[in-house]
Structure formats: C-alpha cells, structure tokens
C-alpha positions, 0 to 999 in steps of 0.5 A: 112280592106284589107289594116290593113290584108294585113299589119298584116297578118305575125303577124297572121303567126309568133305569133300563126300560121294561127289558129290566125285568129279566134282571129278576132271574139273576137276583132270584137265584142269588137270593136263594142260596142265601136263603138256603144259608139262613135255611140251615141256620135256622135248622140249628138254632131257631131264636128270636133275633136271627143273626144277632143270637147266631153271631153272639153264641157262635162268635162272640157277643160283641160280633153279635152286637153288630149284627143286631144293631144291622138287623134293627137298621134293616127293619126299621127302615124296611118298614119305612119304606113299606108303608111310604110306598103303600101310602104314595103308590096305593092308597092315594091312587085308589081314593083319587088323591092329588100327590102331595107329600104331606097327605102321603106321611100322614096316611102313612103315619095312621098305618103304622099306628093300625099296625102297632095296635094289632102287633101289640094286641095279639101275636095270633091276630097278627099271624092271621092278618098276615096269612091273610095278606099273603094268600091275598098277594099270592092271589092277586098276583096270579089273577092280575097277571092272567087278567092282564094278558086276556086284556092284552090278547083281546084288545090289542092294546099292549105287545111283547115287543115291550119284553125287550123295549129299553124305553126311555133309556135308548140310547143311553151313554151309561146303560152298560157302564159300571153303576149305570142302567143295569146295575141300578135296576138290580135294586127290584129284585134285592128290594123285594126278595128279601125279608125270609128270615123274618120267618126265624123270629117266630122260630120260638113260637112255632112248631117243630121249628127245626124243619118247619122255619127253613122249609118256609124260608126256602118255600117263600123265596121259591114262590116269591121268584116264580110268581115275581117274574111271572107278574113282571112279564104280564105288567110289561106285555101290557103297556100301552105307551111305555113312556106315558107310563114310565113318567108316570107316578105309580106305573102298575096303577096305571097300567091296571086302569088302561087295560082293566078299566076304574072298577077293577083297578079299584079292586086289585088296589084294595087287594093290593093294599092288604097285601101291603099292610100286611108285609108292614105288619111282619116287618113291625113284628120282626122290628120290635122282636129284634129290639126285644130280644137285644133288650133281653139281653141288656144291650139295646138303649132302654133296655130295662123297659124294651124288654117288657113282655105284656103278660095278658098279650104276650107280645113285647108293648114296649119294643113295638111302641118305639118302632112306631114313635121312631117312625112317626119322628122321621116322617115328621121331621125329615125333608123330602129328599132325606125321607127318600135317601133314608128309604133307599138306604135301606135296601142296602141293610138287607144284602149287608146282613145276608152277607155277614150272616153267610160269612159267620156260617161258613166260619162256625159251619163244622161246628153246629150240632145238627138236630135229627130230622132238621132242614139239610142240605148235606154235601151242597152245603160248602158250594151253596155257602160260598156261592151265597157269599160271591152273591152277596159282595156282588148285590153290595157291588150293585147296589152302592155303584150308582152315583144316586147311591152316594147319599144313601151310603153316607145315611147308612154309614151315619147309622153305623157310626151312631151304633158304634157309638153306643157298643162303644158306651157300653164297653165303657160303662156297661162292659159285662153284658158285652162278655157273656151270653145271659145262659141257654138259649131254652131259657128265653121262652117265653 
C-alpha cells in the first residue's frame, strides 16, 4: 500500500489537489466487497490460477481461457508497472540520480532479473523476503506517518488546511465533470488496493486453505485501507508548498526530505525500496504461476515448456523466465509514452477481472459445495455480491473516462485481440483441450 502511494501520490496533486485523498475511502470500501467476493471463492476452491480455475470448473474452459488470458495481462503489466515506479520514484531519488529514462529501464531491468533469480530459486526464500517486505511497509507507513505529523507540529512547516486544498486545480473547468479531476484521481485507490487475490496462488501450498487464503485476502485489504488513509493525511498535512511539490517528480520524496531532512529521507527510501521489491517479487510469482497453471493445462503458447516445474526448486523456471524476457523487451523496445500508456493500461486489468470474477460467482453462488469450517459470509453473501458488481462497473466507468485514458484503452483492447487471436488458434487446430478440464482439481498438487 506505501508502495501504490508512493507511486500515484502526483496523480493525487495534479488531477484534484491534495483534497483527492479522500476519494481513498470510497475505493476502500468498494474494494472490499470485492475482496469479500474472491474471500468466498477461495473458501471453496483454493487453486493456483484464481479466476481462470474458478470460470473453467464453474462455467466452461473456454470462458475460463478469458479469464486467464485477463489475469496474465493484469499481472504482467502490474509488475511493469511496479518495478518502473520503483526505478523512477525510488531508487534514483535515493543515489542523487538525474531523471533519465534510459538510467531508469535499466535499474529496472536488473530488478527484475533480482527478482526472477529469488522467485525461481525457492518458493519459501521468496515467501520470506516478501514477509520481509510487507512487515517492513507496514512499519515504514505507521512510523513516517507519525514522523511527519511530529515534524509538522514542531516546526510549523505544513497545515491542514492542505486536507481541502485543491492545488493547482483551483479553478478548474473540469473538476467535477464526467472524467475530469475526480474521476481520474479515483486511479490511486484502484491502483494500489489491488493485487489480494495474489494470496489464492499460494492456495496449493499453504495450510488449511480454506480458512487461511480468504482470512488473508480480506485482512490485506482492511489494513492496506486503514493504514493508506492514515499515510495519505500525514503526507498531505505536511506540505510545505503544495505547488512545489505538485511539480515535483517524486512528491512523497520530497516531502520527506523537506520535513525530515537528507538522512532520514535516505532511511525511509531504503525501507521504501524493499517494500517495493517485495510487491514486485509477489506479482512475479503470481505472473509465472498463472502462466504455469494455463500451461498445465496446454493452453498457453509454449505450453509443453512453461509448464515445467524444476524438481530440485519446485518452483515453474520456465514460466518466471518468460515473464521477466517479456519484461526486458518492453522496456527495450517501447518508446516513452508507450512504455507509459502500456503502464497505465494496466490499472484497468485489475477492475476488469474483479468484475468478471464477481459476476461468475453470483451465477454459479447456489451451486458451490461449502467445506465445513470455510471463510463465510452467510446471509450477506447476495447483497455484498451485487454491490460488489455495481462497484466494479463504476471503477471500469472511473478509470476508462478521462480523455488521457484513450490510449490505454486502445493497448488494453489491442491486448484482448492478441488473446483472441490465439483462443481462436486453438479452437482450430488444438480444440480438445478447450472441451474438458484435464481431471480433479487434487491432481494438480505438486
């Protein structure tokens, strides 16, 4: 959650002014009866590939291929955008590097490569430097938010008045129009509340699954939204010159370096960088496990290959090397602005597979087993799903309105059309594997 702020807070300054925060509220609540929905999934059908296994044992494999094919576009340029925003926003602010693109991908393309290396060398030495991480952000956010407001209330150099400052956006003509200001801004919130479900693709090797994943999903999303809005006001109080800052390249940055001066701010980038590294790690696990678990079951391209699981590591080499190849092309080859667009576009894959993911359970809901002593949110179960749904249209709604969305849309339609290209492959020339589900789901332990 430090690490989707850190990474979004100029979007807070530049659409709506520092008063944008409290848009955090509305996307927090939304997001939880999501998460609430993917809880009661997982309390039912804990497996590697989330969405994908659940549409293609509950509806159909073919329905399930999109889902997939969703999911590993969400992933892949989550990750992307990840580890960009650590490379621009973190680590050259913390070495006194100049911006510079070309210094940027390459940080980043070494990052990846950190990554692929502990991802592939052992699924409990990645479990560990993630707990790592996340005990990390979790502290860094409640001891740089009370920091910042000590700062604020011994030099004097900050206000509240900040908590209903519209900035640079006084004024306005679009402020309150339909994609303007506060629509676009909505971006934070369902940029860095995502990513719970992540905790399902470790459903196969965690214990007791059926309580434990939909506890963590819905315990994820609960602190993340807390401790978010409690970070967002101490970040906002603290602004010395809100213009200054709202020009600035990496606001949370500079704000540290204003209030807390060079050595502390070089402590909480450190901290901030793990935390960072970690969330990149996770969403490279969860990347290659997804492409893993649609190999499997031979519809990924290259499956025969990508389904590999190293016998000595246990962990799917194959499938973690392709993410991170992908990754280093993009960042190779893709102009600026692409590279951007591609990033942006991936903030609209999350809410697009919550909302196919909330829709395939409230059609197959009467029709799950339940397991005895599984996550549960009985008679709430219908109102939370429905509301769950109106949520998820109205995130798509925010997030594709804004006119600087146009572009995106048209990378994440481009991406849809490649998938459809190859499901439409498939139905040709490898049909079977699109008509039955390869057995059990106790079978795929591994």
């Amino acid at each position: 959650m430090a690490v989707g702020i850190f990474g979004t807070y100029d979007d807070v300054l530049r659409n709506t002014g520092p008063v944008g925060i409290w848009t955090w509220i509305i996307a927090a609540a939304g997001q939880m009866l999501v998460a609430l929905v993917i809880a009661q999934f997982a309390g039912r059908i804990p497996l590697i590939g989330t969405s994908y296994q659940w549409a293609s044992r509950l509806a159909n494999p073919k329905v399930g291929w999109f889902f997939g094919w969703v999911t590993f576009c969400y992933l892949f340029t989550g990750l992307m955008a990840i580890d960009s925003a650590m490379s621009s926003t973190c680590l050259m602010p913390l070495f006194n590097l100049a911006p510079n693109e070309v210094t940027a991908r390459t940080i980043t393309m070494v990052v990846m490569v950190i990554q692929a290396v502990l991802a592939i060398a052992s699924t409990r030495l990645m479990a560990l430097v993630n707990s790592t991480a996340v005990a990390i952000e979790l502290t860094i956010v409640v001891v740089l938010a009370v920091a910042l407001l000590v700062a604020v209330a011994v030099t004097g150099h900050g206000s509240v008045d900040n908590l209903t400052s519209r900035g640079l956006t006084a004024g306005a003509t679009n402020y309150f129009a339909f994609g303007g200001g506060l629509m676009a801004v909505m971006i934070v919130g369902l940029g860095t509340l995502v990513g719970f479900e992540s905790a399902v693709n470790m459903s196969e090797e965690a214990k007791d699954p059926f309580r434990s994943v939909p506890r963590a999903i819905v315990v994820s999303v609960a602190a993340a939204s807390v401790l978010g809005m409690v970070f967002l006001i101490a970040l906002t109080v603290a602004i010395e010159n809100v213009p200054k800052v709202s020009a600035a390249g990496s606001p949370v940055a500079m704000i540290m370096h204003d209030q807390l001066g060079t050595i502390t701010e070089r402590i909480f980038l450190t901290a901030i960088a793990i935390a960072f590294f970690g969330g990149g790690l996770v969403t490279l696990t969860t990347c290659a496990r997804m492409i893993f678990g649609m190999s499997r079951d031979n519809r990924f391209p290259a499956s025969q290959l990508l389904r590999r699981v190293n016998h000595r590591t246990q962990t799917p080499i194959p499938a973690t090397v392709l993410a991170v190849v992908m990754g280093i092309v993009v960042l190779a080859v893709l102009p600026g602005n692409a590279l951007l667009n591609l990033i942006t576009a991936g903030t609209v894959f999350p809410a697009l597979t919550y909302g196919m993911i909330v829709i395939l359970y409230l059609s197959v809901r009467k029709r799950l087993d339940r397991q005895e002593g599984a996550f549960d949110i009985g008679r709430f179960e219908t109102p939370v799903s429905i509301a769950a749904l109106v949520w998820s249209i109205c995130s798509l709604v925010a997030l594709l309105s804004p006119a600087s969305a146009r572009v995106p849309i048209m990378i994440v339609t481009g991406l849809l059309v490649v998938g459809g290209l190859y499901f439409a492959y498939m139905m040709t020339f490898n049909r079977d594997v699109l008509d039955h589900e390869p057995g059990e789901a106790g079978v795929f332990a591994h």
